[in-house]
N, C-alpha and C positions, 0 to 999 in steps of 0.2 A: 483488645489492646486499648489500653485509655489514652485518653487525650487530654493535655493540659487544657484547662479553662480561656477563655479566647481572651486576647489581650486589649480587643475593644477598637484595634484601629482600623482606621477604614478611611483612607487617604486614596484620594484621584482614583476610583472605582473600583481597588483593590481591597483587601479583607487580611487579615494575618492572624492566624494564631500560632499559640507556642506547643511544640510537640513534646511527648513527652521521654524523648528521649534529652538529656538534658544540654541545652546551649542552643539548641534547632529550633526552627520556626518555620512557618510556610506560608507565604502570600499568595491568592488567587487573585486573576480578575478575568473576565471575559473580555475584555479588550484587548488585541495587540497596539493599537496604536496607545496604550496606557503601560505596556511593559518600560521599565526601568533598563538604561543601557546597562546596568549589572548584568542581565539578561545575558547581551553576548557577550562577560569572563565567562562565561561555564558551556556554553552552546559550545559542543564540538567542533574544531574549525574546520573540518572537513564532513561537516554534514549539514549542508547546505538547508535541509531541510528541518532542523530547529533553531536554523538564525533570527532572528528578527525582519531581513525583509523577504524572506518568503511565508515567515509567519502573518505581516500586515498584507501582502499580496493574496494568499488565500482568502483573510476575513473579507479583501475587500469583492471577491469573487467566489464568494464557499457555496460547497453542493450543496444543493438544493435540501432544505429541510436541515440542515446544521447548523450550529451554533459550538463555540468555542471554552474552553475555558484554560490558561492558562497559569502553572503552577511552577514558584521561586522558591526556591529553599536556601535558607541563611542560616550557618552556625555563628554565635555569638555576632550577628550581625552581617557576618561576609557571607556576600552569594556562594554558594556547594554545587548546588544540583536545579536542574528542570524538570519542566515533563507537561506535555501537549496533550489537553482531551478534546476528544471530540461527540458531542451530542448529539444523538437523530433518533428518530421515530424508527422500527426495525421491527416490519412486517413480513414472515418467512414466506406468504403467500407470493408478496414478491420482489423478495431478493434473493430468493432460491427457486431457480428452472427444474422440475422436472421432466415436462415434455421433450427434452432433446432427448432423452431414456428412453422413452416412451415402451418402445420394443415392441415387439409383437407379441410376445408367451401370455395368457390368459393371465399367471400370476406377479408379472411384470406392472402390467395392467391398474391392474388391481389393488397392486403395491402405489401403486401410484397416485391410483385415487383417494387412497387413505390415506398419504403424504399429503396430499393438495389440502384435503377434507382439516388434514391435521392443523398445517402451516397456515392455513387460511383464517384460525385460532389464536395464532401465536404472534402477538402485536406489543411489545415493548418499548418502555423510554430506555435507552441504552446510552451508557457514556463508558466511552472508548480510551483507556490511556494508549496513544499512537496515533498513525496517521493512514486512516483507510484508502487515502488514494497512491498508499505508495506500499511496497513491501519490504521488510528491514525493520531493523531497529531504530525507529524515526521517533520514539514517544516520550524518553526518558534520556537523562546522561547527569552521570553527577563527577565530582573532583577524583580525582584519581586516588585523593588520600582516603574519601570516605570507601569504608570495606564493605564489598559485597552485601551480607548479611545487613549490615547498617542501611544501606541505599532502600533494601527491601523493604526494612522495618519502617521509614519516614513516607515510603512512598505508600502504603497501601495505606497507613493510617494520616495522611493527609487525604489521598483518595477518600476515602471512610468519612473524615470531617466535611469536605465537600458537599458530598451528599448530602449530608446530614442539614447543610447551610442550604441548598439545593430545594430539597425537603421542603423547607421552610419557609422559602420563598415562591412555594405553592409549583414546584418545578418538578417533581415524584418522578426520581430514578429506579426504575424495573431493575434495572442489570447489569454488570460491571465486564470490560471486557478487557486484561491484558494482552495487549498484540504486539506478536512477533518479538520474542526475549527469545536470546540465544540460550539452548539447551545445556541446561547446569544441573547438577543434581541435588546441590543446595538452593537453587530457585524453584526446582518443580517441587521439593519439598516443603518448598515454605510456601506458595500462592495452594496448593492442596490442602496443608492442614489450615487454612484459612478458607477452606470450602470450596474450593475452586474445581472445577472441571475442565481438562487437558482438549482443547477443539481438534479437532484432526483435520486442519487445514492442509491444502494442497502445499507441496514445497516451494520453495523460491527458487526460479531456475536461474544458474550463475557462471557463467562462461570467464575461465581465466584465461585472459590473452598471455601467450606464448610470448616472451621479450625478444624473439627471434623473430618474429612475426611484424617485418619493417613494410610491407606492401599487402595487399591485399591477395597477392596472387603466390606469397608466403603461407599462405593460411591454406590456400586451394593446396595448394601441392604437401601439403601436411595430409591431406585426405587422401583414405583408399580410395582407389578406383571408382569404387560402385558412389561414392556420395560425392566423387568431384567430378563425376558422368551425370550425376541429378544434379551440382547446382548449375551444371553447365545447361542441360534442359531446360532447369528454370529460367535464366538467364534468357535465354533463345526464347522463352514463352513470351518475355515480357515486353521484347523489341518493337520497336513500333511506338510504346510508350514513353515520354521527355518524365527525367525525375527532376525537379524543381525548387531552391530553397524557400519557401512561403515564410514572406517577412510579416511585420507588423500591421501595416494598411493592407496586405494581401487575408490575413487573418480578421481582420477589423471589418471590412468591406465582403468577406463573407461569410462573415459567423452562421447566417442560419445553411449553408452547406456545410461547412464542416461538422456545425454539430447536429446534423441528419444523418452525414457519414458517422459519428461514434455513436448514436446511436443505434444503429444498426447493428454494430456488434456488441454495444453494452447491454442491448434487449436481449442478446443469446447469450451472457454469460453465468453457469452453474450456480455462481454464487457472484452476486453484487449488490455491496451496501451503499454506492453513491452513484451520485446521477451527477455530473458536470453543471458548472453557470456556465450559459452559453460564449460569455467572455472570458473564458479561464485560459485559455489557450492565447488570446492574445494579450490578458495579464500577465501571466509568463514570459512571456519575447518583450514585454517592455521594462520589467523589472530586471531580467538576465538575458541581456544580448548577446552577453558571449559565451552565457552555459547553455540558456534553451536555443535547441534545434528542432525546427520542423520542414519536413519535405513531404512534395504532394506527388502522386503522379496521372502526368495530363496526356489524354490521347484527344489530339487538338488542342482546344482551350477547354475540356473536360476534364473536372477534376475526379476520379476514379476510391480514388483511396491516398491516405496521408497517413506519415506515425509520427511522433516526437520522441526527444530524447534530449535529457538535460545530465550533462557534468557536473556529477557531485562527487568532488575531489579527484580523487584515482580511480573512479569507477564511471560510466556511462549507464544511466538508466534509462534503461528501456521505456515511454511512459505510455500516456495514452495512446489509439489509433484509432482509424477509421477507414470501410472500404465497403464498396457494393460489395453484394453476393455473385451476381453475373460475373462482374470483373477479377474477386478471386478466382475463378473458376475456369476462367476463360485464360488470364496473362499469370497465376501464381503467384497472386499481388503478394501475399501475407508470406508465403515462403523468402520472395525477393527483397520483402521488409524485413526478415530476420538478418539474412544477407547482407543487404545494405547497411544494418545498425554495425555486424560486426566491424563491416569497412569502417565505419565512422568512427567505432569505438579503433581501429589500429590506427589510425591514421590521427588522431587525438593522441595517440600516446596511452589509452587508459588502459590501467591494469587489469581490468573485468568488465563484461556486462552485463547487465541483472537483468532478466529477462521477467522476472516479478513470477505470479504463477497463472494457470491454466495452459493447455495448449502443450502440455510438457513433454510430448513422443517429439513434435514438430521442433521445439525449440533443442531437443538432445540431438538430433537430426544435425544442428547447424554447431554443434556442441557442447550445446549447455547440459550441466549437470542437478542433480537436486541437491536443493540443501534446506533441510528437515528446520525451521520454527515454531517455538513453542509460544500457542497463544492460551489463554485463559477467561473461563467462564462463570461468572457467579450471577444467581438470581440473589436477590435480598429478600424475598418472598423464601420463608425456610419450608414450607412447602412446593414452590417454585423451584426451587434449589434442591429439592429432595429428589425430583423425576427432570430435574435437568440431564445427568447422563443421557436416558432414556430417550430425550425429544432429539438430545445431540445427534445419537446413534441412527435415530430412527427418521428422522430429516437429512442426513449426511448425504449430499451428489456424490453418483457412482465417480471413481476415480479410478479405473483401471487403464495404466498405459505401459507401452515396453518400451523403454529404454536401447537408444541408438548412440551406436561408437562412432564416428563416423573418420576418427583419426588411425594412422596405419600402428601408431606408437602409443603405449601407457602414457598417461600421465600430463599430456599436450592438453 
């Protein structure tokens, strides 16, 4: 797809050139504190997560090993469309766990260590249209008028010019990755014959809260038997434990516990491409006091395990968490955190809660459902891109889970 000739400007650390679809243009810059308030006309106003100040509150607290970049689309000069990348180093050795696999069978084994042997190979500079710390469609949005097709055509081939700018400024992108686009048939069409490879990423688990559902103890009695007798267990496991809201200076004053507690469980996850700044969590509670929520819970003045959750729009996302292994084990912490999130998500009013992916038996348990997104893979190495299926296939964490009803009725 070609690209008009770049238009040469390069104003407050931005870049622009004209696309060659005709009247469009696309400015980058890797600064949020350099975006244009044209920025938020086209940011979604209910997705908190390509606003502006949760854009300058990440830069000013991003995982570790990332860097940003930033993309404005303007027809005949009026802002249309955005879209968030994000750049990091992505070494499969490890951001993909095999050892929880491990198994015992000789060829389990074995599989395994030719996975390691493999992944421990496989080291690229990757730039990400989306946002790895979140699941959804957090990377892209354009005007309502531009169609489909069109949105595609500007995005990949301003993606493509990036690089290319990227490139040249001695910055050499390995691999392109579309994340989390809603499954269309006209989209899987067009990122494939552009070379692309389909990732067979776990689902996003998505709980629709019941508008019937005005207390928390509306939700229990929606459950058969058998799952409102387990969360009542859980519940009873946990007593003894104070659940707590962890404000600002509670966050601030203990960062390096909290982030030992996520730690803990971001070192076990199948697949993880970011590592938290130890301040992101209390960057968040100062930037949104009244979307982010975080609670801990303390047996005494121990704190055991913590999760957050921030409101974005009609929905409750589930975010990060954090908790000893003793202590799930012992009080059901993680079960009692799903629990807990859904109370917050009824008692908020939110219409759903995204429970993001991994974990997904335990989370349909509480009853979240999947929902299948499509993300995409391209090496630019046309040999790289040629055994990309292949490394996909053959690096993929096992994902076998069964799926739980846990409501008496369809459709709840």
């Amino acid at each position: 797809m070609g690209i008009a000739p770049a238009t040469g400007s390069k104003q407050s650390g931005r870049q622009s050139i004209q696309l060659s679809v005709p009247g469009f243009s696309c400015e980058w810059t890797d600064s949020a504190a350099a975006l244009p308030e044209a920025w938020q006309s086209v940011a979604p106003e209910n997705d908190l997560f390509l606003q502006l100040p949760y854009l300058e509150m990440l830069s000013e607290a991003p995982p570790a090993g990332m860097s940003f970049q930033y993309l404005l689309f303007r027809y005949q000069g009026e802002p249309v469309g955005v879209a968030l990348c994000q750049l990091l180093d992505f070494n499969a050795r490890e951001h993909i766990q095999f050892d929880a696999h491990a198994g015992t069978g000789l060829w389990t084994r074995l599989k395994n260590r030719l996975r390691t042997a493999v992944a421990s190979r496989v080291h690229i500079r990757a730039l990400v249209c989306g946002n790895l710390l979140l699941t959804g469609r957090h990377g892209s949005a354009f005007a309502e008028d531009i169609a489909t097709p069109q949105s595609l055509q500007l995005l990949e081939e301003a993606i493509t010019a990036l690089c290319s700018q990227l490139d040249a400024q001695g910055t050499r992108i390995d691999g392109l990755m579309i994340k989390d686009m809603q499954p269309q048939p006209l989209a899987d069409a067009f990122w494939k014959q552009r070379g692309c490879v389909l990732a067979p990423f776990q689902p996003n688990m998505v709980m629709d809260l019941d508008p019937l559902w005005h207390t928390f103890d509306d939700y229990l009695d929606a459950m058969s038997s058998k799952y409102r007798v387990r969360a009542r267990r859980a519940f009873k496991a946990v007593q003894g434990l104070e659940l707590r809201e962890l404000d600002v200076d509670f966050l601030q004053e203990n960062e390096a516990i909290i982030h030992e507690l996520y730690g803990h469980i971001s070192g076990k996850a199948e697949f993880n491409m970011v590592q938290l700044h130890p301040r992101y969590f209390q960057q968040l509670a100062q930037a949104f006091p009244h979307r982010f929520s975080a609670k801990g819970y303390f047996r005494g003045e121990e704190l055991l395990g913590f999760f957050t959750t921030v409101l974005n729009g009609e929905e409750l996302e589930a975010h990060f968490l954090g908790l000893r292994d003793d202590a799930n084990t012992h009080y059901q912490l993680y079960l009692n955190m799903l629990y807990d999130i859904v109370k917050q998500g009824i008692e908020l009013g939110a219409k759903r809660v995204v429970f993001s992916r991994t974990a997904m038996e335990i989370k349909s348990s509480v009853g979240a459902t999947p929902q299948y997104l499509h993300s995409f893979l391209r090496h630019r190495c046309w040999w790289g891109n040629l055994i990309l299926p292949f490394m996909v296939r053959f690096l993929e964490p096992p994902a076998k889970w069964t799926a739980r009803h846990p409501f008496r009725r369809e459709g709840v």
